[in-house]
N, C-alpha and C positions, 0 to 999 in steps of 0.2 A: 299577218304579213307586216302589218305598223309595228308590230312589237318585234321582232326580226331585226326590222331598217333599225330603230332604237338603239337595238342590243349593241348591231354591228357596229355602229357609230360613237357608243359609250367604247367598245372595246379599241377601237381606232385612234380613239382619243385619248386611251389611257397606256398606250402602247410605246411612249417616248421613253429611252434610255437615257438617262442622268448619266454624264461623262463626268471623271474626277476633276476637281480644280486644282491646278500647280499651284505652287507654294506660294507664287506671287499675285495669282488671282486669288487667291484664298485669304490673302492679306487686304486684298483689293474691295473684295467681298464684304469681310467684317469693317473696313476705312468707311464704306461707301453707306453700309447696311442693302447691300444688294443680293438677291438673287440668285443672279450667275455672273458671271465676268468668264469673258473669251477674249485672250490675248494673240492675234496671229498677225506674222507679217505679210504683206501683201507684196507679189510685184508684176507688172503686168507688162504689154510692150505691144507696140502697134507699130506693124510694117508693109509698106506698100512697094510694090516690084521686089522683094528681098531685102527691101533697107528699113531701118527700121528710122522710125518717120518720131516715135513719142515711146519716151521710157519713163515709168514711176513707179515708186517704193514706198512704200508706207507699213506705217505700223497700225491698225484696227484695234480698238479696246471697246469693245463688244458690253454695252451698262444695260442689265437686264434690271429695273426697278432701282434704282441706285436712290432709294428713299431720300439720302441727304445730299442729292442734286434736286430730284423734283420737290421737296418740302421748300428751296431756294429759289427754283423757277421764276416763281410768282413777284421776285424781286431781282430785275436785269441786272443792278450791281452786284447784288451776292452770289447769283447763278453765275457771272461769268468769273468773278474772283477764286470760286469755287473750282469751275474747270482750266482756270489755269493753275491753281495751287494745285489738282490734279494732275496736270501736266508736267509742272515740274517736281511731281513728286517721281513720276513714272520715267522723266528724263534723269533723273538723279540717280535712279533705283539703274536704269540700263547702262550710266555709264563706266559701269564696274565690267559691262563685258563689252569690251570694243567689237565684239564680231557683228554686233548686231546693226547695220546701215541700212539706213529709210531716211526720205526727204520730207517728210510730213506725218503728223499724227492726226486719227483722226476717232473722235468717240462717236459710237452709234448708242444713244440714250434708246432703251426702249421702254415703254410702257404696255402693261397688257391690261386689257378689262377682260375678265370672264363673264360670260352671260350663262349659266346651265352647261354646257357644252360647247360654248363657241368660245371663242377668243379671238379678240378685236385689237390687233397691234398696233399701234404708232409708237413711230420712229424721229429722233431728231439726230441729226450728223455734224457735228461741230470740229472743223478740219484747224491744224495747226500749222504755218509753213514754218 
């Protein structure tokens, strides 16, 4: 029965689909020495009786291990000189297509530890107005 629970749990966990990276996470990817990179926009809207009370836009850039942010970390001036030379790489890169409008960017850094079969994430989220 323990070796059952195991099996099911190796095979549950091995069961995640690899989505292709676009051409500018792919770029993202190899800049960063990351992972994965997820690029979406986000926009969201809160309305109370019908009206809507709070609007916001953002763009999400999704750092799965992004090696040369967390090798930076460890030193506050280079981590943050880092994610804004990030940032204005990624504003520079968007504004060849006017279509794209968001009032904020926002990176989600994540980090994963593997233990055997578990995976232990943390998150940091560094918002840009």
């Amino acid at each position: 029965m323990t070796r059952l629970f195991f099996l099911i749990l190796l095979l549950i966990g091995c069961s995640k689909e690899k989505r292709m990276p676009s051409e500018g996470e792919a770029l993202l990817m190899k800049r960063l020495n990351a992972e994965d990179v997820c690029i979406t926009i986000n926009q969201t809207q809160t309305t109370s009786d019908g009206i809507v009370t709070n609007k916001e836009s953002f763009l999400l850039v999704e750092l799965d291990k992004p090696q040369v942010l967390l090798k930076a970390k460890g030193n506050e001036a280079i981590y943050k000189e880092q994610c804004d030379n990030l940032k204005n790489f990624i504003l520079d890169s968007l504004s060849l297509n006017s279509a794209m409008k968001f009032d904020e960017i926002r990176f989600k850094i994540i980090e994963k530890h593997k233990i055997f079969i578990f995976t232990d994430e943390l998150f940091e989220i560094i918002t840009y107005h």
